[in-house]
N, C-alpha and C positions, 0 to 999 in steps of 0.2 A: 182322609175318610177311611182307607183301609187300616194304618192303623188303630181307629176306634174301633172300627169290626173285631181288631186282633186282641185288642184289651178287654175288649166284653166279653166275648169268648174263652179268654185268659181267664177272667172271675170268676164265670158263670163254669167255669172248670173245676178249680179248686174251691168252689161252698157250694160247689155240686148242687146247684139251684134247683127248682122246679120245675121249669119250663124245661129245660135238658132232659132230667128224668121224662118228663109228661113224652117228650120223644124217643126218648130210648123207650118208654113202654110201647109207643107205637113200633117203633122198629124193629121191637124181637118175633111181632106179628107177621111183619113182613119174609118174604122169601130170604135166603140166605145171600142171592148176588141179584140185587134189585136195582135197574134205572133209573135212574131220578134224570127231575127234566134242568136244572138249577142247583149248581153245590150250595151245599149248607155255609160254608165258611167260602167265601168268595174272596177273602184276602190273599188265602191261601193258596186257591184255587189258580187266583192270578197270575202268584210268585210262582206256582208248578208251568204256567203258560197255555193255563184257559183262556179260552175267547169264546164268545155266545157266537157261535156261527156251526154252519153246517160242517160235519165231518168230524166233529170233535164231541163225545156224551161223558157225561160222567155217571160210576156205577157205583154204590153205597155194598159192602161186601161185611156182615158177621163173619170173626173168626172166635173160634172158644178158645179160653183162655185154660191155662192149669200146666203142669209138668208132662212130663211123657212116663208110659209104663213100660217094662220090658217084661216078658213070659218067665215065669220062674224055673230055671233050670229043675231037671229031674234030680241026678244024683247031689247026696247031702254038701251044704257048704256049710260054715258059721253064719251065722243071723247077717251080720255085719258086711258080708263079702256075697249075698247072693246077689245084689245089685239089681234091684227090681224097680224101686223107685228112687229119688232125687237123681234124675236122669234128664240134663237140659237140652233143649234145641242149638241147633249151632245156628241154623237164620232164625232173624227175627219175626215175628206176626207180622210186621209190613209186608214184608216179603212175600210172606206167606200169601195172604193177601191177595197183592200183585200177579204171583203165581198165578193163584187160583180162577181170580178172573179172567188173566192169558189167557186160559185153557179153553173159555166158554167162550172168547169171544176171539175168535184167531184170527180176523183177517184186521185185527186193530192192533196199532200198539201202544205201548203203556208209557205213559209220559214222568206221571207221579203221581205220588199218594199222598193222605196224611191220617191222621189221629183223626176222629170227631168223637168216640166216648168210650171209656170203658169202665165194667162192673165184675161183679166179682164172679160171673160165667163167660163173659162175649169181650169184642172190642171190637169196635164197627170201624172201620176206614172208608174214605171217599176216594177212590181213583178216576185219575180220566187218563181217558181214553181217546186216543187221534186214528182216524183214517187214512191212512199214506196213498189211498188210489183216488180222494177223494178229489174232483177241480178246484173245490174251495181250498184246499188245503196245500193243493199241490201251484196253484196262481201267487199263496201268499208267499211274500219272499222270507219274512221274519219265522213264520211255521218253518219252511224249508230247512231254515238254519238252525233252530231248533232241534228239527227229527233228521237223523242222520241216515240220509237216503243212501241206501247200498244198492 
């Protein structure tokens, strides 16, 4: 079953369908690290080591996409050497990501991420996210082994 989920999604990726758009139009609306109650791609979700139970959400996270700029030095250079743009990231936007949601949501932690769409400003990722203090989480034995309790 999951991978039919994978395969549709795989299509509905690359001929960048309608219904995909019709939800990235809805998603640029939404806030920038939004919770959602159900991942979008549950195949995925599953191979990161979702479970519908308590202690465990997942959050839908815009990152903008493009290059990075650097402030153009004062004193003169050649055009060539003042190095202002094609200036790349060393992490990836998962990461980033990942990051970003850590930050807002600290007393959780971050299991995995994935892709669910990108245009030529954003790229939306779904992370989840585990509760380490949580009973549900902490009773299951499979989560346990999972999340590396320190």
């Amino acid at each position: 079953m999951y991978s039919h989920i994978a395969e549709t999604w795989k299509t509905m990726l690359k001929t960048r369908s309608p219904e995909i758009k019709n939800k990235a139009y809805v998603w640029r609306r939404e806030p920038t690290i939004h919770k959602i109650e159900h991942p979008s791609r549950i195949d995925r979700a599953r191979a990161l080591g979702y479970k519908a139970k308590q202690g465990i959400i997942v959050v839908r996270i815009r990152v903008g996409r493009g290059g990075m700029r650097k402030q153009r030095p004062v004193s003169g250079r050649r055009p060539k050497h003042i190095g202002v743009v094609h200036i790349k990231q060393s992490i990836s936007m998962k990461r980033v990501a990942e990051r970003r949601v850590n930050e807002k949501y600290l007393n959780l932690r971050v299991m995995g991420s994935y892709l669910l769409y990108q245009d030529g400003m954003y790229s939306w990722f779904e992370v989840i996210l585990v509760d380490t203090n949580h009973p549900a989480i902490i009773k299951d034995k499979e989560m346990r082994s999972r999340i590396n309790f320190n």
